[in-house]
N, C-alpha and C positions, 0 to 999 in steps of 0.2 A: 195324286191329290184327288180326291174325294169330291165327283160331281155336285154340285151346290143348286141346290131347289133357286128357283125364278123366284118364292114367296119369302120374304123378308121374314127370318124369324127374331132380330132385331131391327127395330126401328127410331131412329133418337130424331126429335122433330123441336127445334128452337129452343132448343134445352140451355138455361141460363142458370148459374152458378156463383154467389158471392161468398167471401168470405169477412167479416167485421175483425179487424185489427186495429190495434191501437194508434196507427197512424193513416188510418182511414179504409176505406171501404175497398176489398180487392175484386174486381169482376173477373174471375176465374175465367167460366164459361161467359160465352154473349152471341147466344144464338147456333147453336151447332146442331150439323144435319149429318145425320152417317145411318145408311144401311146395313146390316149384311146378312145374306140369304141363308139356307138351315143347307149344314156340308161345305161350307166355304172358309176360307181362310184369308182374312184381311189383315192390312199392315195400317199401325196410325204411327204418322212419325210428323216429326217436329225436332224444334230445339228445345234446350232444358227451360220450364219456364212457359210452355206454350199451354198447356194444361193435358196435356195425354191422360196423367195420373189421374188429374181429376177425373175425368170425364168415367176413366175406368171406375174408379171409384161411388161415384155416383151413381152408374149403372146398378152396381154391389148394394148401394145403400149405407156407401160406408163413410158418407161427412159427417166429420165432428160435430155436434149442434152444442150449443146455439150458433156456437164460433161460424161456422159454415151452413149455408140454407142456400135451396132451388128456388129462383125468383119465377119460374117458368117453363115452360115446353114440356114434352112427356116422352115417355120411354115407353113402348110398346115390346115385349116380349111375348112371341106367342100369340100379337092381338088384345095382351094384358097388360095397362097402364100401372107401372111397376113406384112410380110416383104415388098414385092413388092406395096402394097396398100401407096398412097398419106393420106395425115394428113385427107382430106376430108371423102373419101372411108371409113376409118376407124375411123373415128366418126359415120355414119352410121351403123356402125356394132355393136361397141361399147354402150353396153346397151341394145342393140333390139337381137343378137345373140350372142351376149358373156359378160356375167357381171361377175362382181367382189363384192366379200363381204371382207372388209378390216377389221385388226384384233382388232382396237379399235373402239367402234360406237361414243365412244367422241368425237374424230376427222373425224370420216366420217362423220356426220350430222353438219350441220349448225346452230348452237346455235341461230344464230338472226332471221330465219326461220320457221314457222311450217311446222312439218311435213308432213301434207299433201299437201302440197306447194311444199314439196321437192319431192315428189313420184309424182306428177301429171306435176312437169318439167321433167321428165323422159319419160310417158309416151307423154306429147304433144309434146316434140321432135321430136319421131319417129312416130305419129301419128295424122291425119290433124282432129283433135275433137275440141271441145268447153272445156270450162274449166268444165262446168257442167258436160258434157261424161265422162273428166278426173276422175273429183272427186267421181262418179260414181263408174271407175275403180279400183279407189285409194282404197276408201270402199271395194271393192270384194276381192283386194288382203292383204289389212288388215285381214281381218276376215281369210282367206285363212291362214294366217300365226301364226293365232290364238291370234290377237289383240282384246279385248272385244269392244261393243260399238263402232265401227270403225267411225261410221259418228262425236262422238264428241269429239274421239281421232285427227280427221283430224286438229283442231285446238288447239292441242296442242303444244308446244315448247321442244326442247329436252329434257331440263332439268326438266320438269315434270314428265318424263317417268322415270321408273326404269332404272339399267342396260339392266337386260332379254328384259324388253319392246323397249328397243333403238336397243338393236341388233336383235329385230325382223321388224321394221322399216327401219333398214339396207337392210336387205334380204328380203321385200317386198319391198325397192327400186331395187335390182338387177334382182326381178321377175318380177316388171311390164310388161314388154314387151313379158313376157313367152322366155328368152333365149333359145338358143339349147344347151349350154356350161356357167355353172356356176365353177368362179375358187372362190374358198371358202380360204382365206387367214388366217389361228390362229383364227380362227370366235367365239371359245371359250375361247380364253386365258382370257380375264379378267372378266369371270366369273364365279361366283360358283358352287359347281359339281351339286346342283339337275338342276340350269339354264343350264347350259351344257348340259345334258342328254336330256332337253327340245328342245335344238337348232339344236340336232345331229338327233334326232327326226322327226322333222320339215324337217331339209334336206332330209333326206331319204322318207317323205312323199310324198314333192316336186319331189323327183326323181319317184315316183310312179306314181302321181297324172299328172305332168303335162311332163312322161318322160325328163326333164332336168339330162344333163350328168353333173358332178360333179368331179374335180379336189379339194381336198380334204386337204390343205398346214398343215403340224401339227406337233409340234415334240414330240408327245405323240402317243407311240406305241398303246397304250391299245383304244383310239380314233379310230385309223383306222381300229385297229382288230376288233372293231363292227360295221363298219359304210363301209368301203369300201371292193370292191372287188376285187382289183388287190390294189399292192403296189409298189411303187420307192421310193426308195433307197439312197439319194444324199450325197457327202461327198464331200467338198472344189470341187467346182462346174461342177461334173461328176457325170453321173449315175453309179452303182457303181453293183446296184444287181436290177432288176422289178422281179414279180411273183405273181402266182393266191395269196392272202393273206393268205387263208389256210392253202397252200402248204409252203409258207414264215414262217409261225410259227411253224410248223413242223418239215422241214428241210432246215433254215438259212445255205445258203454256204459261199457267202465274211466272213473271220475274222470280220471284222466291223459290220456287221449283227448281228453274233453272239455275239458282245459285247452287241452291245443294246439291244438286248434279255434280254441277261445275268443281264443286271443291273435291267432289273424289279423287282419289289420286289414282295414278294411270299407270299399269307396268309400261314401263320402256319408255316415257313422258321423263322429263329433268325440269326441275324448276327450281329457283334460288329459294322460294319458297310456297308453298300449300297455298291454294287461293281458296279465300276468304270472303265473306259476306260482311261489307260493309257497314258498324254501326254493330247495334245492340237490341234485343227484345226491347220495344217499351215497358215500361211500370203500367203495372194494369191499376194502378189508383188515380193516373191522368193518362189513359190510353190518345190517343193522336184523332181528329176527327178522319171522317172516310176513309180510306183502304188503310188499314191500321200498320202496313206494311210502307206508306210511301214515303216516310224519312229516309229508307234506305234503299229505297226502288230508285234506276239508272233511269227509269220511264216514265216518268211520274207527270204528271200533268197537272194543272188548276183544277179538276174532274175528280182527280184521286184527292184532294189535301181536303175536300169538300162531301163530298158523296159517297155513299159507303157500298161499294161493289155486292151484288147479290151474285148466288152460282146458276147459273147456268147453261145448260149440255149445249158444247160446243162440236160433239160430236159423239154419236152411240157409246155409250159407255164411258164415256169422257164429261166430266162436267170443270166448272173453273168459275172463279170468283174473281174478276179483273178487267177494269174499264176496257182496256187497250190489248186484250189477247188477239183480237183478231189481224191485229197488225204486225 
């Protein structure tokens, strides 16, 4: 892995998120803090429902409007409030310094398209070439991502390709341009674990080869604990607990932490059945007052039902959001 600069080249600071529905107002995000330094490779995980997606999203620029609006906070890339940026500014950015791998390649690629038609609009975008340079480039980052035969994959249509093979087409469309920030969205969910292990791979190579930082979206603990170096944490749309991931596996402080720990399952452990985290995500349209987790917290106090935990560092590189960690 790819030593990571001490200077934050992402920085998200009280970033808030709603969305307007017909049955009332969703507060996606509600105050979320997450770093991560330029070289680094981080995990955000959660349950389904905690706002991962958004958050990725938003970074991107990519909420629906009106449907969806930032009530708040800013996003610093670079030192550059990516909030403040017009639709224009941030198409420029969008793909040349910050790309996205979205978590189906079905619906990322363009069925009626070849793919190398689709990588080579990416790169002539941001770059004043011919289309022969393109496909050129197209070819290098193919092979790069370890596509065989790249010059006669370039004319092939999605559906030729396997899974594995569309979701590395994916992620050789989001590298064209050599990003400085890849946010990596479920980039494995619909694929098999040996294609998995391939892609997770692949990324960490990319983070070597061409230092790209990596935002890591995943709700599989075991994913991040071999692929990333720090971790967040997110629960109904707050960060909740970040930490070196080592130290995260270690010693889990949020109750929530520890639950998702807890339910992984164990070689050589027997149990009648998979343990569980009691309870349900709240509905983010009447979210719970104070620790938006203590319906289902075993710890919970009159402190949690009322007051709303802020994070912080419980110890070097450790922070946590929780009335009662120190106990």
């Amino acid at each position: 892995m790819k030593q990571a600069s001490p200077t934050p080249l992402l920085k998200v600071s009280d970033l808030r998120v709603s969305f307007h529905t017909e049955t009332g107002v969703v507060r996606a995000l509600d105050g979320v803090d997450l770093q991560i330094s330029e070289g680094e490779i981080a995990g955000l995980v959660g349950e389904t429902g905690s706002g991962k997606s958004v958050t990725g999203n938003t970074i991107m620029g990519l909420i629906p409007k009106p449907t969806g609006y930032v009530d708040g906070g800013e996003i610093l890339f670079d030192g550059e409030d990516l909030l403040k940026l017009g639709s224009e500014a941030l198409r420029r950015i969008r793909g040349k310094k910050i790309s996205m791998i979205f978590q189906d390649p079905f619906t990322s690629l363009n069925p009626v398209h070849r793919v190398g038609d689709q990588i080579m609009e990416v790169i002539r975008l941001h770059q004043p070439i011919t289309r022969e340079e393109a496909a050129s480039q197209a070819c290098q980052i193919m092979e790069m991502v370890g596509i065989p035969e790249p010059s006669l994959r370039l004319r092939d249509f999605p559906h030729q390709l396997s899974g594995g093979m569309r979701q590395r087409i994916v992620i050789a469309i989001s590298l064209a341009c050599r990003p400085r920030l890849l946010i990596a969205d479920e980039p494995t969910t619909s694929l098999d674990v040996t294609i998995q292990a391939q892609v997770l791979d692949l990324m960490v190579d990319m983070n070597q080869k061409i230092g790209a930082t990596i935002l890591l979206i995943s709700h599989d603990l075991g994913v991040i604990s071999e692929t990333c170096g720090k971790i967040f944490v997110m629960y109904a749309g707050r960060i909740i607990e970040w930490s070196d991931t080592k130290l995260f596996f270690e010693r889990p402080l949020h109750p929530y932490s520890q639950g998702l720990i807890a339910c992984l399952p164990r070689i050589g452990e027997r149990h009648a059945r998979l343990r569980t985290i009691p309870g349900t995500v709240p509905d983010l349209r009447e979210v719970p007052a104070g620790c938006r987790f203590h319906p289902r917290c075993p710890r919970r106090t009159e402190v949690c039902q009322s007051e709303r935990p802020v994070l912080e560092e419980a110890e070097p590189f450790h922070w946590v959001a929780c009335h009662r960690w120190k106990e």
